[in-house]
PQR file of N, CA, C, O and H, with PARSE charges and radii, in Angstrom:
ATOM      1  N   UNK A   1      27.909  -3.136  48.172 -0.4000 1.5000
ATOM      2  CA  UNK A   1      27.509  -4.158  47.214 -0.0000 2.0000
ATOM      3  C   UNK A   1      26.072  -4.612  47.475  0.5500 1.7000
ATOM      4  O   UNK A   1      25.198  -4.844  46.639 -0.5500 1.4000
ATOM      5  N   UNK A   2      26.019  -4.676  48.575 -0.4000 1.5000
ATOM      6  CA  UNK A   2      24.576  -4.998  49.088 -0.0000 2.0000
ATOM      7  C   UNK A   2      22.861  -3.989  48.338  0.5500 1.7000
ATOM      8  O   UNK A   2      21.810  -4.217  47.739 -0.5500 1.4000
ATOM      9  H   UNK A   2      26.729  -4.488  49.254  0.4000 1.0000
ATOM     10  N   UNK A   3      23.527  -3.047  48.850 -0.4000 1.5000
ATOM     11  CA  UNK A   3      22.508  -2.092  48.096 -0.0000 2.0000
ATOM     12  C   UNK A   3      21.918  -2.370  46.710  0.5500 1.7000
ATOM     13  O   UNK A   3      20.724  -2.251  46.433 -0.5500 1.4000
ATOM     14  H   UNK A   3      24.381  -2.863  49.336  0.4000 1.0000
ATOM     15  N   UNK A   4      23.118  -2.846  45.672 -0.4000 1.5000
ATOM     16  CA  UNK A   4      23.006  -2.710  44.493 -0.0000 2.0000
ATOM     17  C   UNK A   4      22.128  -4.072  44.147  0.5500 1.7000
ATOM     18  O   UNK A   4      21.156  -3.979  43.399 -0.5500 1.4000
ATOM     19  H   UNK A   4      24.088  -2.942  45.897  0.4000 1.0000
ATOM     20  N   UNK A   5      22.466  -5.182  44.653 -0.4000 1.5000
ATOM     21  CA  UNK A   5      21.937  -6.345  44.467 -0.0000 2.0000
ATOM     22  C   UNK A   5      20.166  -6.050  44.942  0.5500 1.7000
ATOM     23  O   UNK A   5      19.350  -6.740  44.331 -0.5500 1.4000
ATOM     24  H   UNK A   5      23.256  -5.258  45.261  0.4000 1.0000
ATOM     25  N   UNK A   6      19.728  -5.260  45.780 -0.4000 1.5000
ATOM     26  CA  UNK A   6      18.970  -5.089  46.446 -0.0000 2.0000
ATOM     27  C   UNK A   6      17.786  -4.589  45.838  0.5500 1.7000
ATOM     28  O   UNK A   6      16.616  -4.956  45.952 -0.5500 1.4000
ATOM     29  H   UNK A   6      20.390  -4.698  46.276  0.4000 1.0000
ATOM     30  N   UNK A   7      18.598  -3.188  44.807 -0.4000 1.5000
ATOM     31  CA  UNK A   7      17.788  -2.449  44.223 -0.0000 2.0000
ATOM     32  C   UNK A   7      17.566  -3.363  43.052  0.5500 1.7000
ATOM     33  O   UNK A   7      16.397  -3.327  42.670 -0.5500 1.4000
ATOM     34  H   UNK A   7      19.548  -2.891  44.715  0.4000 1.0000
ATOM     35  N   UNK A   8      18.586  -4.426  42.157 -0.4000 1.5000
ATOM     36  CA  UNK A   8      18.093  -4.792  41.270 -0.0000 2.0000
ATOM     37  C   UNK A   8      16.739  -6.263  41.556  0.5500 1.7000
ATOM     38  O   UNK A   8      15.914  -6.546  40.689 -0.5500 1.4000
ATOM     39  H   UNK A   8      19.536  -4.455  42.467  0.4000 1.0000
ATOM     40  N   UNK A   9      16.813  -6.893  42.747 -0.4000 1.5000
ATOM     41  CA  UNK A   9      15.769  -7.520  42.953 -0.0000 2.0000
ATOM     42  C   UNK A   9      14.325  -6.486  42.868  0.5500 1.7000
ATOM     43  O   UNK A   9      13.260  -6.772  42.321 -0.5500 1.4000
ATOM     44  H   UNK A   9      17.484  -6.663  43.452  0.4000 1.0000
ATOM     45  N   UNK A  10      14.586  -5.556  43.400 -0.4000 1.5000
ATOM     46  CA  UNK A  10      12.996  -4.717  43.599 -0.0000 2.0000
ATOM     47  C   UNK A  10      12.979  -3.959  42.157  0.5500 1.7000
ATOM     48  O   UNK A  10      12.043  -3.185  41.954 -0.5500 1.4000
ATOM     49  H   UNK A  10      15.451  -5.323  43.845  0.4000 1.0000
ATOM     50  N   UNK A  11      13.839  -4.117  41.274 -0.4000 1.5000
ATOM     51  CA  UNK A  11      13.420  -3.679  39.592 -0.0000 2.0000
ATOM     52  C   UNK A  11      12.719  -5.301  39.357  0.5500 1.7000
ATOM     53  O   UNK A  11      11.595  -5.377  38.861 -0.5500 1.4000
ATOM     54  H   UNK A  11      14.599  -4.745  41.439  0.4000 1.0000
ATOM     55  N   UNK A  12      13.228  -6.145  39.623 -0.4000 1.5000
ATOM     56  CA  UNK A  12      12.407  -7.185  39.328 -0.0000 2.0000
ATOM     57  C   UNK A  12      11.100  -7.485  39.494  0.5500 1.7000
ATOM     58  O   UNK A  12      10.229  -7.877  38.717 -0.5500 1.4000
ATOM     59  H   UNK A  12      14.141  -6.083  40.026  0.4000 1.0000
ATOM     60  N   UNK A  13      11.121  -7.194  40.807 -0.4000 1.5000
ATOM     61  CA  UNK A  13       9.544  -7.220  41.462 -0.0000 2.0000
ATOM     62  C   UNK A  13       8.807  -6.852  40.277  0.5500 1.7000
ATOM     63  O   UNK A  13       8.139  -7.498  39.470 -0.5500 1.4000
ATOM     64  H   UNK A  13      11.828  -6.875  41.438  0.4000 1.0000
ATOM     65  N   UNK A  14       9.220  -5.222  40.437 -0.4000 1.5000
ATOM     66  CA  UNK A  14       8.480  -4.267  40.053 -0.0000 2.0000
ATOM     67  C   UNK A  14       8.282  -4.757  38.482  0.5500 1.7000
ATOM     68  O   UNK A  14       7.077  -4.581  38.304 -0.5500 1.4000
ATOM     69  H   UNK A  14       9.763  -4.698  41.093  0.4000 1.0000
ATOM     70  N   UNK A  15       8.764  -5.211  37.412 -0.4000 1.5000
ATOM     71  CA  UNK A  15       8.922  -5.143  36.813 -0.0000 2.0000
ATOM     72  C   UNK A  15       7.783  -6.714  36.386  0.5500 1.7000
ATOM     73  O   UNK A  15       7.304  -6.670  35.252 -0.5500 1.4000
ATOM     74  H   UNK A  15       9.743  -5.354  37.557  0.4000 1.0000
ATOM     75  N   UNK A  16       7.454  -7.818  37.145 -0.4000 1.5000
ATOM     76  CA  UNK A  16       6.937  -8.645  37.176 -0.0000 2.0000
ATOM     77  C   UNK A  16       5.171  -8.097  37.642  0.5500 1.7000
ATOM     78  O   UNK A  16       4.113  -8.469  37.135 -0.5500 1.4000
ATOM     79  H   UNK A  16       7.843  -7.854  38.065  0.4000 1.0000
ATOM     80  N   UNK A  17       5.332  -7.410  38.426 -0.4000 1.5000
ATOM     81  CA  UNK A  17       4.352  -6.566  39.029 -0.0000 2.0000
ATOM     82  C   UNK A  17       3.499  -6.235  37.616  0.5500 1.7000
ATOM     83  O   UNK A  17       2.525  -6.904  37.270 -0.5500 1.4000
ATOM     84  H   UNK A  17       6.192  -7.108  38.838  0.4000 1.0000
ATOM     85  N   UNK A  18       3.925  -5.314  37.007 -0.4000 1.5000
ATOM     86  CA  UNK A  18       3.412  -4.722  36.279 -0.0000 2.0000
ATOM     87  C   UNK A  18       3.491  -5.619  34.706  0.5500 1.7000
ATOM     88  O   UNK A  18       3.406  -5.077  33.604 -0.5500 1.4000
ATOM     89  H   UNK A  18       4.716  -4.771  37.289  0.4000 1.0000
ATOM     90  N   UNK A  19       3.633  -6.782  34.900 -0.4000 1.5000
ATOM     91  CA  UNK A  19       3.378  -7.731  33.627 -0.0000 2.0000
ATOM     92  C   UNK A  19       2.292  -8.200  33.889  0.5500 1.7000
ATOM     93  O   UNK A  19       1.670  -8.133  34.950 -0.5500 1.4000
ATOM     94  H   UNK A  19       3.702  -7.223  35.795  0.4000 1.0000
ATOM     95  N   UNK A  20       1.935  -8.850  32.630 -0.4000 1.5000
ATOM     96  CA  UNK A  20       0.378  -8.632  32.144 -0.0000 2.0000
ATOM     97  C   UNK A  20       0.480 -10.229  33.044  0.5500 1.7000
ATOM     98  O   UNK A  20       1.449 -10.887  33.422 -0.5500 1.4000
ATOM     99  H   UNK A  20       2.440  -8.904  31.768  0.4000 1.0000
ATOM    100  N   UNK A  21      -0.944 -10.433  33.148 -0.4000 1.5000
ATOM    101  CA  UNK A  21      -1.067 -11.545  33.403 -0.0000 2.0000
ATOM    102  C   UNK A  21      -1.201 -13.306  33.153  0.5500 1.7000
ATOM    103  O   UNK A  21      -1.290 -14.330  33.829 -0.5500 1.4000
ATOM    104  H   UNK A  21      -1.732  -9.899  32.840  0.4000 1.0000
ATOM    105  N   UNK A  22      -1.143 -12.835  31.548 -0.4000 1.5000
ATOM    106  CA  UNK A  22      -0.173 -14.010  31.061 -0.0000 2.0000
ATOM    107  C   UNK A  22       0.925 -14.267  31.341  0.5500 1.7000
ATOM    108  O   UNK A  22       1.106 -15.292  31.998 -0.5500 1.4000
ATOM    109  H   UNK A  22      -1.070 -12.003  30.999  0.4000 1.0000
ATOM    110  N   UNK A  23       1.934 -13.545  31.003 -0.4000 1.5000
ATOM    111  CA  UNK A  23       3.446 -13.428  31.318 -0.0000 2.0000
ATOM    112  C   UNK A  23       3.629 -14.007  32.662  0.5500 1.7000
ATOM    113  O   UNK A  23       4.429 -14.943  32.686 -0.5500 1.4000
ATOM    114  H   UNK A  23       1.788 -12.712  30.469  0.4000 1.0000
ATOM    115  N   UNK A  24       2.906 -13.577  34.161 -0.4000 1.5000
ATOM    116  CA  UNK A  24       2.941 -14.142  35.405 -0.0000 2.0000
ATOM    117  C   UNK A  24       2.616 -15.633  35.403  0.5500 1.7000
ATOM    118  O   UNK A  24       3.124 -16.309  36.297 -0.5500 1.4000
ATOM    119  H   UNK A  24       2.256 -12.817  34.141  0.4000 1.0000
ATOM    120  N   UNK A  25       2.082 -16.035  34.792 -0.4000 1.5000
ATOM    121  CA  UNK A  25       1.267 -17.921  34.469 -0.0000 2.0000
ATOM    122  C   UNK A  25       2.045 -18.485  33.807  0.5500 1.7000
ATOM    123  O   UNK A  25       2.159 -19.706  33.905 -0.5500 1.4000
ATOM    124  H   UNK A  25       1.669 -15.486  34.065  0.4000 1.0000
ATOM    125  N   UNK A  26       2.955 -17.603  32.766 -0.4000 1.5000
ATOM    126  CA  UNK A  26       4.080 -18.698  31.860 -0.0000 2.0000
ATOM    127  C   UNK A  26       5.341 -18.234  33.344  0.5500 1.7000
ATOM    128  O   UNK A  26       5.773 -19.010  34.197 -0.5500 1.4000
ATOM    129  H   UNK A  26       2.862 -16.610  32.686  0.4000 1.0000
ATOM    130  N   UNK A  27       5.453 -17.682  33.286 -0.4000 1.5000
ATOM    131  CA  UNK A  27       7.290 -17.474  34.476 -0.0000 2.0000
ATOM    132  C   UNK A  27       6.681 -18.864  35.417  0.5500 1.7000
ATOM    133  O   UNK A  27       7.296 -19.928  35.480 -0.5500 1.4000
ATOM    134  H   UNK A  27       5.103 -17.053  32.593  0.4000 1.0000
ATOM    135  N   UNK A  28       5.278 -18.584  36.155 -0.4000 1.5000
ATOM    136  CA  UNK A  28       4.837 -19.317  37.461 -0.0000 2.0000
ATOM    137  C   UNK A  28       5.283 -21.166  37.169  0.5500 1.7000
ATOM    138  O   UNK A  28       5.769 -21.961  37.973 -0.5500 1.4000
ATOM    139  H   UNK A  28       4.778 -17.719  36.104  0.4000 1.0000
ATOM    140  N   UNK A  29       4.806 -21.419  35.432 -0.4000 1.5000
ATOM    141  CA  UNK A  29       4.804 -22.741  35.140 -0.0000 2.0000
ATOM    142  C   UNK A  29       6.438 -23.048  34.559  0.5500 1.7000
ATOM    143  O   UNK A  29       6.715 -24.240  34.689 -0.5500 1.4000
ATOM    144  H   UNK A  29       4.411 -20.773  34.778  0.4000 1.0000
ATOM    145  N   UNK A  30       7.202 -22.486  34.144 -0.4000 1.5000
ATOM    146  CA  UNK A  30       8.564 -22.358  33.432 -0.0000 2.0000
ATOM    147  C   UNK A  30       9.218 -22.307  35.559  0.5500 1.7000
ATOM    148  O   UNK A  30       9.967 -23.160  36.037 -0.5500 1.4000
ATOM    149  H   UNK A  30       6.976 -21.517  34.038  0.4000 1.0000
ATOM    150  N   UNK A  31       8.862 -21.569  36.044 -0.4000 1.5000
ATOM    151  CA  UNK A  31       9.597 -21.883  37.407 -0.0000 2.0000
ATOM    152  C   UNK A  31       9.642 -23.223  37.939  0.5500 1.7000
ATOM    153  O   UNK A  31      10.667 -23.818  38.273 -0.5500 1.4000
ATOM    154  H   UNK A  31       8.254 -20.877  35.656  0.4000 1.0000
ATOM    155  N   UNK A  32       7.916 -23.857  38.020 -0.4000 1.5000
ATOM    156  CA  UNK A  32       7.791 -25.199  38.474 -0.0000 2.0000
ATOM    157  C   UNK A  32       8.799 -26.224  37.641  0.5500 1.7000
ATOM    158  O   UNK A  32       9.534 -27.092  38.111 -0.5500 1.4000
ATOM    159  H   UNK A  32       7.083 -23.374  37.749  0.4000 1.0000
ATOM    160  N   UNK A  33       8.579 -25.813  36.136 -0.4000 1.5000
ATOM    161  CA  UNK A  33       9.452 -26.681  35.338 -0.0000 2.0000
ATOM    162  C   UNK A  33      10.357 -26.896  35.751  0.5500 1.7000
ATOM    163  O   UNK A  33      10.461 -28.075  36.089 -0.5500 1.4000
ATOM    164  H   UNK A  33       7.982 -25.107  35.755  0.4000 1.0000
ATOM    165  N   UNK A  34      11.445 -26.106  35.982 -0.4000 1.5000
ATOM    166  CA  UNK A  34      12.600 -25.771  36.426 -0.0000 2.0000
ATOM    167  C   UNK A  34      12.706 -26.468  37.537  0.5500 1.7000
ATOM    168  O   UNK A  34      13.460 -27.433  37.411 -0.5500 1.4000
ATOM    169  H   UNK A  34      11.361 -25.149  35.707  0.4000 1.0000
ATOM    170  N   UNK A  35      11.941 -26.263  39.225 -0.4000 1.5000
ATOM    171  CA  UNK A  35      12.157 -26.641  40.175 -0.0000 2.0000
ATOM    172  C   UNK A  35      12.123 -28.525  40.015  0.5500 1.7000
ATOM    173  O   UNK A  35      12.992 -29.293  40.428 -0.5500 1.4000
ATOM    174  H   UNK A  35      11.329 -25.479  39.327  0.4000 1.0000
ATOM    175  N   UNK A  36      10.936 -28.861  39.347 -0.4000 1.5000
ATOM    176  CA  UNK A  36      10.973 -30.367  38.753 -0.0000 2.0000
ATOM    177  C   UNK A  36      11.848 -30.885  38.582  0.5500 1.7000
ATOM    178  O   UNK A  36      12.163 -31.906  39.194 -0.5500 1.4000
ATOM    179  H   UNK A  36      10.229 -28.237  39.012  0.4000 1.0000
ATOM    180  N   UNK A  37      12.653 -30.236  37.515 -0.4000 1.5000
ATOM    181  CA  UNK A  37      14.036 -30.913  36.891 -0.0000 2.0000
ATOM    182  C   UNK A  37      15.332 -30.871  37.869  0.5500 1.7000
ATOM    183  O   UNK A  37      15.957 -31.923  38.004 -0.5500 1.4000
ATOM    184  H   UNK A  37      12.397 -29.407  37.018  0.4000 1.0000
ATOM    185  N   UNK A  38      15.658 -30.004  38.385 -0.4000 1.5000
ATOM    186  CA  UNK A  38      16.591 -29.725  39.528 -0.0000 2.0000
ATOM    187  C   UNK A  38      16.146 -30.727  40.513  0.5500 1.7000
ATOM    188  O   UNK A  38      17.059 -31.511  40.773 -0.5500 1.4000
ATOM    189  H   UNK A  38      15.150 -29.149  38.276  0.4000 1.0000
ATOM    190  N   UNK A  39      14.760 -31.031  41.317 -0.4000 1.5000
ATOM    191  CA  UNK A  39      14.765 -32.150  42.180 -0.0000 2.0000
ATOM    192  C   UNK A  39      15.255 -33.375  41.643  0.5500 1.7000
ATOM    193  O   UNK A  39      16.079 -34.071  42.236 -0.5500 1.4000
ATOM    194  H   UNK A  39      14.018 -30.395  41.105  0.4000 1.0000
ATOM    195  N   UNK A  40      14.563 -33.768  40.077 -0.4000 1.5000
ATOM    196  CA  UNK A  40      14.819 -35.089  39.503 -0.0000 2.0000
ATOM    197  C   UNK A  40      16.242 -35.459  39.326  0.5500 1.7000
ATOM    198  O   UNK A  40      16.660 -36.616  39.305 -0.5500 1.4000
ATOM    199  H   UNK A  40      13.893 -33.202  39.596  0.4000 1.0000
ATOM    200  N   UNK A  41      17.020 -34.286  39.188 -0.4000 1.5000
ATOM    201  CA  UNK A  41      18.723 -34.276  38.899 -0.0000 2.0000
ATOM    202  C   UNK A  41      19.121 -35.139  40.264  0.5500 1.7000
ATOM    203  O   UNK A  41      19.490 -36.313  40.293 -0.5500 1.4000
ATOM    204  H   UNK A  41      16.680 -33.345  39.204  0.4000 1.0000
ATOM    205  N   UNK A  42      18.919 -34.107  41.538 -0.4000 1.5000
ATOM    206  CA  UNK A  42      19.234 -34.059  42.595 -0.0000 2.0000
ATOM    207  C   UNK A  42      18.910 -35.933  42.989  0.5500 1.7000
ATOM    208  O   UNK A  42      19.715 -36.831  43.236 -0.5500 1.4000
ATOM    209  H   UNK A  42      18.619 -33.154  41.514  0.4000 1.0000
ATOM    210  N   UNK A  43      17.505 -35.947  42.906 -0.4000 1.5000
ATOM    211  CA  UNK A  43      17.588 -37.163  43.246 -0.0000 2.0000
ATOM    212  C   UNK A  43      18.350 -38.431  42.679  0.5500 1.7000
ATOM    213  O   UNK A  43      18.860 -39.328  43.350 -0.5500 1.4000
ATOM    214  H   UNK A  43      16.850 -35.218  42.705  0.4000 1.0000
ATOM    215  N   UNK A  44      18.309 -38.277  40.883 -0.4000 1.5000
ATOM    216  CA  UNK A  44      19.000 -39.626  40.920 -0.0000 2.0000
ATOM    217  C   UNK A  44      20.914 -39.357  40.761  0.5500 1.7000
ATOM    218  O   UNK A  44      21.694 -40.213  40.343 -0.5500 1.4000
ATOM    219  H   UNK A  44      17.895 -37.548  40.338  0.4000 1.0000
ATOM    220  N   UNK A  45      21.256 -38.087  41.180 -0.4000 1.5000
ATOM    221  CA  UNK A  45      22.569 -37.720  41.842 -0.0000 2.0000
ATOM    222  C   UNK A  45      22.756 -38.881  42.929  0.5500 1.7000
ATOM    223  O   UNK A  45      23.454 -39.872  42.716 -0.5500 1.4000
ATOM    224  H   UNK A  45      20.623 -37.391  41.519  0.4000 1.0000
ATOM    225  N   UNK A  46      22.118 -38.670  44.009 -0.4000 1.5000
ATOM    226  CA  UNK A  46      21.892 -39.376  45.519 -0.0000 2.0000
ATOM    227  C   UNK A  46      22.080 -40.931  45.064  0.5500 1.7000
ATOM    228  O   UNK A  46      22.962 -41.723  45.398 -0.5500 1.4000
ATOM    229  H   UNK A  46      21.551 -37.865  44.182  0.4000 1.0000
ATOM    230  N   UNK A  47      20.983 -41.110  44.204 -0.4000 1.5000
ATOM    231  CA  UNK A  47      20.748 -42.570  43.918 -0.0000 2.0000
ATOM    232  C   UNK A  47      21.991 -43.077  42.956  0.5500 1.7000
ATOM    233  O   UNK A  47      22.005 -44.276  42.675 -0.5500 1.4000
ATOM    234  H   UNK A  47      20.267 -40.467  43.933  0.4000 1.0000
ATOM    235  N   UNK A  48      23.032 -42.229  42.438 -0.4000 1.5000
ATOM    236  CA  UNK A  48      23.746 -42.723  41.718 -0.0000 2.0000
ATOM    237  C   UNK A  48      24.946 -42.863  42.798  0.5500 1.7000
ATOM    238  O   UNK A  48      25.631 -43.880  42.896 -0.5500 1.4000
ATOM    239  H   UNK A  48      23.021 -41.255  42.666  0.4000 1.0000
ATOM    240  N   UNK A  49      25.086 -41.853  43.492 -0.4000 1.5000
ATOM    241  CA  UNK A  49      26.075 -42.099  44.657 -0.0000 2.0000
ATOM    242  C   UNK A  49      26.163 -43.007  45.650  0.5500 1.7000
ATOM    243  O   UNK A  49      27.205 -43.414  46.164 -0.5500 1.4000
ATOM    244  H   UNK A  49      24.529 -41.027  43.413  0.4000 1.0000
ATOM    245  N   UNK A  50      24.968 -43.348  45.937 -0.4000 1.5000
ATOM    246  CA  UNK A  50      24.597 -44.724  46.819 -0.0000 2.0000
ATOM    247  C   UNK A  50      24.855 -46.037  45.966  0.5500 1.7000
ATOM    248  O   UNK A  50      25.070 -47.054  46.625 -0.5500 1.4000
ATOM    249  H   UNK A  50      24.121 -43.018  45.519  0.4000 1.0000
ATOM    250  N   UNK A  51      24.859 -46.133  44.706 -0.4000 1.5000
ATOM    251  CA  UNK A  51      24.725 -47.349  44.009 -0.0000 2.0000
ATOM    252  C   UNK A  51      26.482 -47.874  43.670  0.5500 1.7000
ATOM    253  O   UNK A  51      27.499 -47.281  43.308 -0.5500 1.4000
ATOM    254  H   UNK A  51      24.685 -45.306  44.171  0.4000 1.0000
ATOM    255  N   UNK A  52      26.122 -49.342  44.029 -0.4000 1.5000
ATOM    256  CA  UNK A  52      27.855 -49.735  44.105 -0.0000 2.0000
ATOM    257  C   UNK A  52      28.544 -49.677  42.768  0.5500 1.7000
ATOM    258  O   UNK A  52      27.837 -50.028  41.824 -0.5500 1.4000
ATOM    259  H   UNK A  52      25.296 -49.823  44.323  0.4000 1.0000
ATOM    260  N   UNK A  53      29.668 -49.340  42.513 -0.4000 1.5000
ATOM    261  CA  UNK A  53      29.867 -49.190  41.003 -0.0000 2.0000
ATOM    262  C   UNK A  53      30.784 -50.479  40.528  0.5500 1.7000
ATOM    263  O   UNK A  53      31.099 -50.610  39.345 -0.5500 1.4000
ATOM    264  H   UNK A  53      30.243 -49.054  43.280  0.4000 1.0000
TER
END
């Protein structure tokens, strides 16, 4: 199973590799997006769990 997961990350690479360099600047900013929203979740998760109900 390992293998397979393995080879399809390095089609990815590869496949990012060889995108133009726009395409690398929208994924790069659509990633940050992403990572943003997942912290902001995360945090007021915490802050909702701490708060007395």
């Amino acid at each position: 199973m390992r293998p397979v997961r393995c080879w399809h990350r390095f089609q990815t690479v590869l496949r990012l590799i060889e995108s133009t360099p726009a395409l690398r600047a929208r994924l790069h900013v659509k990633r940050e997006e992403i990572r943003e929203r997942v912290a902001a979740a995360l945090l007021d998760r915490a802050f909702t769990a701490l708060s007395p109900a």
